[in-house]
N, C-alpha and C positions, 0 to 999 in steps of 0.2 A: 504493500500500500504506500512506503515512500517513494516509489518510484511515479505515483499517481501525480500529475499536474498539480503543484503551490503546496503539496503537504509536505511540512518539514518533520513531522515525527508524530507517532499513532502508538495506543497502546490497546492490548485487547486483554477484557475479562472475561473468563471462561464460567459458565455455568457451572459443564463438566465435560466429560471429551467430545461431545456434542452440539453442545448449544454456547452461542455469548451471550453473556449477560452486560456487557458494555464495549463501545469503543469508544474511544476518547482521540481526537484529532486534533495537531496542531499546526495551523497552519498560514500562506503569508495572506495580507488581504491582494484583492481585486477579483475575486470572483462571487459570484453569490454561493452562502456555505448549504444550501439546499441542495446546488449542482454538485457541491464537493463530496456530499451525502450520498446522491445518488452514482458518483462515480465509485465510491466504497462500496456499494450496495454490488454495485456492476461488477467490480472486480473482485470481487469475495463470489459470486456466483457463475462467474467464468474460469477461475483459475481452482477455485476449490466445492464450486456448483455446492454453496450453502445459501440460504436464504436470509437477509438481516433485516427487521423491521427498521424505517429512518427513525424510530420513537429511540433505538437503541443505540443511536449514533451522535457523541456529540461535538460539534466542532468549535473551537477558540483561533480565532486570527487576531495576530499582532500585525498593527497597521498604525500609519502614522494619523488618523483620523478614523474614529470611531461613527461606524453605520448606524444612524439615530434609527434608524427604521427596522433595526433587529430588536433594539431596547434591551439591550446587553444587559446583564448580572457583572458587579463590581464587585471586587475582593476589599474585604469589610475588616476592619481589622477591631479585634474584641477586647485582646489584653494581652500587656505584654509583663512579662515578671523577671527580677534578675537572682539568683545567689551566686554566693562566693564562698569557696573552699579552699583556703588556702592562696594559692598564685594566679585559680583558675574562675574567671566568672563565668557562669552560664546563663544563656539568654533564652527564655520561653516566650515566642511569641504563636498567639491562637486568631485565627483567624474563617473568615468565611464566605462564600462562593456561592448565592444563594441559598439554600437548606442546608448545603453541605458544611460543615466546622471540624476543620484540622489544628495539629498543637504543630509546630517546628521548633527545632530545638539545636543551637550550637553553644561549645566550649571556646574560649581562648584562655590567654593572660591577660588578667587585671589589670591592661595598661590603655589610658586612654584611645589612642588609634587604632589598638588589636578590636578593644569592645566596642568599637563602633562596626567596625567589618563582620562581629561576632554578632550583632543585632542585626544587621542587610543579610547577614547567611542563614541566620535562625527564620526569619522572613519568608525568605529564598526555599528554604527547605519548605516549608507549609504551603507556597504556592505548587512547588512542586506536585505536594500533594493531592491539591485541588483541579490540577491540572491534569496530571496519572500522563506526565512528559516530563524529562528532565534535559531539557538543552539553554534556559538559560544558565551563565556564570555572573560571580558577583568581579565587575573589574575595580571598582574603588567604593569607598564609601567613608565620608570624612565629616567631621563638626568646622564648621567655620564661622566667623563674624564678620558682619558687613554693613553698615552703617549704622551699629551699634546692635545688630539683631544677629541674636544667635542661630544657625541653620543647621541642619545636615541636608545631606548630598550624596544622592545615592547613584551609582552609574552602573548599572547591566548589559549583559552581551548576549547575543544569541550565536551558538554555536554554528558556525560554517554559513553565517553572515558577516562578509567586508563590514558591509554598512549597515549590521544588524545592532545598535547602540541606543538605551533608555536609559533618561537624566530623568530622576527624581527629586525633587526637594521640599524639606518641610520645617518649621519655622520650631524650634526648642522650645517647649513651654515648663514644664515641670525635670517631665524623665528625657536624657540623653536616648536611651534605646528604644522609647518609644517612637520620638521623632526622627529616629534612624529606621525603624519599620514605615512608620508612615511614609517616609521620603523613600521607601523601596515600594511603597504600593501605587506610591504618585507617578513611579516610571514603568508602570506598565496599565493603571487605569487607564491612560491618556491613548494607548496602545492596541488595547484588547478589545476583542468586540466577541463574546461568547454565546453561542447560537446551541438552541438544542430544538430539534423536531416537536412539535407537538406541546 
């Protein structure tokens, strides 16, 4: 199925050695994700003659402007929590994809710059989840000040895109790792447009 026209990566759930119980499509924009539906449908039935309802199939396009007329589902973000043991902080961020609610969760060292990249990855990891594709990387993620206002800045990649790059940024209010999740959700809201059948 990656070989299919604008999909960059597909993940399939199996019922049991018979049936699926999901796929999950990720893919770039410019075509309508109905076509891209019915091209999956096509080619799971010509190469492997199984039959997939579109109800079963859902697809997510990163694009540089979001298709108002899907009326997309935004990754929500719920809570984010920190400890520390010893050298190492851990960041828990939980978040949510319409009904769906995942935790993500990274390790570093206790050092400002590490826990800012340890909050964009803990993030990172939950979208993943919601996603059921793992081709973004986290390329930087930093706290900075700028005319007095504190920010983080979150910058993401997509795998085996040149010019596959999302800036996020979100304004410090209280927690440093919250506004480092938020500033990883702002670079891919602006992005994503998530479509499901039905």
């Amino acid at each position: 199925m990656r070989q299919l026209r604008d999909i960059i990566g597909v993940r399939v759930e199996l019922q049991d050695e018979e049936h699926v119980a999901a796929i999950r499509v990720l893919a770039r924009a410019g075509r309508n994700p109905r076509q891209i539906v019915r091209d999956v449908q096509s080619a799971l039935l010509s190469r492997f003659n199984t039959e997939v309802g579109a109800d079963t199939i859902s697809v997510a396009q990163l694009s540089d402007e979001a298709e108002e007329e899907l009326s997309p589902s935004r990754f929500v973000l719920r809570r984010v929590s920190r400890s520390v043991a010893g050298t190492s902080g851990t960041v828990n961020v939980e978040m949510s994809l319409g009904e769906q609610v995942v935790e993500g969760t990274a390790t570093g060292a206790v050092v400002p710059p590490v826990q800012a990249r340890v909050a964009a990855q803990a993030a990172l990891v939950a979208v993943h989840k919601l996603l059921g594709v793992e081709l973004l990387y986290l390329v930087d993620a930093k706290l900075a000040e700028t005319a007095g206002v504190r920010v983080a800045v979150v910058v993401l990649g997509l795998a085996g895109e040149e010019r596959g790059t999302y800036v996020g940024c979100a304004r410090v209010r209280l927690d440093e790792a919250e506004a480092v999740a938020r500033a990883t959700l702002s670079a891919l809201n602006r992005h994503l447009v998530w479509y499901r059948q039905g």
